[in-house]
N, C-alpha and C positions, 0 to 999 in steps of 0.2 A: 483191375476192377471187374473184368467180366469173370474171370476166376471165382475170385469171391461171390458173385454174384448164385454159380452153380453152384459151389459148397453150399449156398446157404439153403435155395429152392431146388437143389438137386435136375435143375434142367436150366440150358440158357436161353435170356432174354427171348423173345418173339422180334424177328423182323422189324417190322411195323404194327399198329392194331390195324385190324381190316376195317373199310368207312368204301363209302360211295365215293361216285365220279366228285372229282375236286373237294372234297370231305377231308381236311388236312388232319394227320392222324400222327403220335406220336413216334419214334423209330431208338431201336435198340437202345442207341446211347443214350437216349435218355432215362432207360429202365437203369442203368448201371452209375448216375450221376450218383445215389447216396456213398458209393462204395467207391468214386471216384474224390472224396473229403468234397464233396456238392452238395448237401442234404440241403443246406438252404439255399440254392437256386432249385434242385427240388422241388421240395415244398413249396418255394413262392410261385415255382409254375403249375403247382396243382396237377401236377402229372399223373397221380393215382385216382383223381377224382371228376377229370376232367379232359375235353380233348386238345387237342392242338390247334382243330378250329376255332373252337371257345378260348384257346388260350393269344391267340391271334387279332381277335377280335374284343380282346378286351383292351384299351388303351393302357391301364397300370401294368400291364404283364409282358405286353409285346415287347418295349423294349428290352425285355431280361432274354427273348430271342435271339438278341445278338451278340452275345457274350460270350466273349472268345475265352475258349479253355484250352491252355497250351498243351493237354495231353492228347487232344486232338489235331494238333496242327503239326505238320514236319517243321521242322527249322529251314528245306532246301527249297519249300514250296513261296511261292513268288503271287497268291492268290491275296486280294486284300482279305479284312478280317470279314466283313460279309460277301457273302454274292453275289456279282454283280448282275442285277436284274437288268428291265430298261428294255430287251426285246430277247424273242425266241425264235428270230429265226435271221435267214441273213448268214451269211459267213462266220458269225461269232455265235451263232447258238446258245448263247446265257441262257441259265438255267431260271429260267423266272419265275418265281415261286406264287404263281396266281391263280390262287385258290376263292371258296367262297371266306368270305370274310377278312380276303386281304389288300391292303390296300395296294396303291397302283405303284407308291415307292418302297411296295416289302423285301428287305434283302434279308437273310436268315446269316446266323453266323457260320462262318467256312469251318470244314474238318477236311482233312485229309485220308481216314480212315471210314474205310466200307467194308459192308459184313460181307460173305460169303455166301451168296444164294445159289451156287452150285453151276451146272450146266443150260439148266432151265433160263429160256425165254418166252412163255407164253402170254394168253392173251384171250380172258383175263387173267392176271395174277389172283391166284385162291388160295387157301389155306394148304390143300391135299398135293401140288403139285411139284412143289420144289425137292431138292436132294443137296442142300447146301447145309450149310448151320444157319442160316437165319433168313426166314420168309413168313409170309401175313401168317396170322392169327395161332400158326399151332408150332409152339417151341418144342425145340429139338432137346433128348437129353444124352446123356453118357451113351446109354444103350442104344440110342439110334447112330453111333456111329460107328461101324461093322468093322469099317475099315482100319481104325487105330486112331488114336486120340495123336499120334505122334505122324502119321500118314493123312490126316485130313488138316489144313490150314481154315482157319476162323474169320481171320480179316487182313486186309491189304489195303495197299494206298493206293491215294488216286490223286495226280498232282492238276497243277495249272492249266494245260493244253487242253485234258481231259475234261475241263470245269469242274473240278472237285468234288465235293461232297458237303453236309450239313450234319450237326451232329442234333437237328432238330427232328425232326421225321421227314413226312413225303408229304407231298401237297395232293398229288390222286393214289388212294391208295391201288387202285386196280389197273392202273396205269402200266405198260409195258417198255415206255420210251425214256429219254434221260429225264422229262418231268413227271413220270410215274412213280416207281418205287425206287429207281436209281438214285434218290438222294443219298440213301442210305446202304445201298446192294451192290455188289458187281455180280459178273456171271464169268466163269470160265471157256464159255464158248467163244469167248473175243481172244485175242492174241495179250498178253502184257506187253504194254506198252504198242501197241499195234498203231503203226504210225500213219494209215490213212486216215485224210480229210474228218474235220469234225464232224458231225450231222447228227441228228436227232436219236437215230437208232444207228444196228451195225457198227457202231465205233466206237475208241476207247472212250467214250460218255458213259456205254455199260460195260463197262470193262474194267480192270484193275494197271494201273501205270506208276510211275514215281520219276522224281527227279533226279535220282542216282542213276550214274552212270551206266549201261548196259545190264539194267533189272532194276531188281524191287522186293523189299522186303515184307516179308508175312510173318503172322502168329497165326500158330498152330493151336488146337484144342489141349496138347497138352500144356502149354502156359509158354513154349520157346518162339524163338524168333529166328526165322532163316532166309536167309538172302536166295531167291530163283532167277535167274538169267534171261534174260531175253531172248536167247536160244534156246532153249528149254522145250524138250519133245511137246511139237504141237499138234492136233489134226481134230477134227470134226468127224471124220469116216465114220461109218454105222450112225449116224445123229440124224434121227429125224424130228425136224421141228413142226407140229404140228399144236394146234393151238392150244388144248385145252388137255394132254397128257404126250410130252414129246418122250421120246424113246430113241434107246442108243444101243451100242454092242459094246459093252466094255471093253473087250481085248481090242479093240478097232482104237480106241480112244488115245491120243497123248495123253501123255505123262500128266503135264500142267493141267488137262480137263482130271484125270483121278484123283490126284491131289485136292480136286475143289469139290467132288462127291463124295459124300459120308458113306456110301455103301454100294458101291460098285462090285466090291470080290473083287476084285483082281492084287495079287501083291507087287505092289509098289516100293522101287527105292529111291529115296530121296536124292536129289541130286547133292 
């Protein structure tokens, strides 16, 4: 579906749409539902004409929110079909979808799949800052991806431990933490599968994980799918994160951070 997607508009999906603090905004997958045989969940959520706030806050529509779509779900992931809300903070960290116009038991329907926002963790999240395939307001196309269509990965899972993901959008679109834009994003700055403590930020919340055995599967920009290891050259050296334009030294970087920026220069071989 996101394939199709790019042959049709020749650039993929946007992130998220950009919205104010707590502004619930729609997120990638749901640009790709027609092309996913979805046209009428779609349509009935008024996706093109409307936002995710609006569509939340309308009684008739919220429950089509939580409509589990199995192209979105692993089969090994063990998360119910919505999110469990209920609190955010505490040892369980749920991802609680409490935005303006939602109610206090809104759980959104679970996905397992997150786009690739690159390296970048800043703060705010803006249109100008990421080096992923998919971040707020300005979609990435062919040509912005320097590095190889076969060299840059698109999207990766994120299982149970991690609190999954939504294939609705993000509840603050400028958000930087798991209830920011991580509904729908991971960042390669985090480890796969990186096995300390849950917590708000720093941890496989933003980060890409799965329930297979020692790694996790990704799709790539050219349309394949490849299993990367949990061993898999990791490092952060040359990364400085600073908030509002962070910078790196590519040849400094692991393997698994190049793989997750569309234009680093550096050539890369896959593992």
């Amino acid at each position: 579906g996101l394939h199709v997607y790019e042959n049709a508009r020749r650039e993929f999906p946007v992130g998220w749409q950009p919205g104010g603090s707590r502004k619930a905004e729609w997120g990638w997958p749901t640009q790709i539902l027609p092309m996913l045989e979805q046209s009428v969940l779609y349509d009935s959520l008024k996706v093109s004409n409307s936002t995710l706030r609006d569509a939340i806050g309308d009684p008739a529509i919220r429950p089509l929110l939580r409509t589990t779509i199995d192209l979105f779900r692993c089969p090994s992931d063990l998360t119910p079909s919505t999110l469990p809300g209920g609190s955010n903070n505490g040892p369980q960290y749920n991802r609680l979808f409490d935005c303006d116009n939602c109610p206090s038991d809104f759980e959104p329907a679970t996905s397992n799949y997150v786009g690739n926002g690159g390296l970048n963790d800043p703060m705010p999240v803006i249109g100008s800052n990421g080096n992923g395939i998919f971040w707020s307001e300005t979609p990435v196309r062919v040509a912005d991806i320097t590095d190889g269509l076969t060299k840059t990965f698109a999207v990766g899972e994120r299982h149970d431990r991690c609190r999954a993901a939504t294939w609705i959008g993000v509840r603050n679109p400028p958000g930087p933490d798991m209830w920011g834009s991580y509904w729908v994003r991971a960042r390669v700055s985090m480890k796969l599968n990186d096995p300390r403590p849950i917590k708000p930020t720093n941890s496989c919340t933003e980060g890409f994980s799965s329930a297979h055995p020692g790694g996790g599967n990704f799709l790539y920009c050219d349309g394949s799918v490849q299993s990367l290891n949990d061993d898999i050259a990791f490092s952060n050296a040359g990364v400085t994160f600073n908030n509002n334009n962070p910078t790196y030294v590519a040849s400094q970087l692991g393997v698994y951070q190049r793989l997750g920026i569309r234009d680093d220069g550096v050539a890369t071989t896959t593992p």
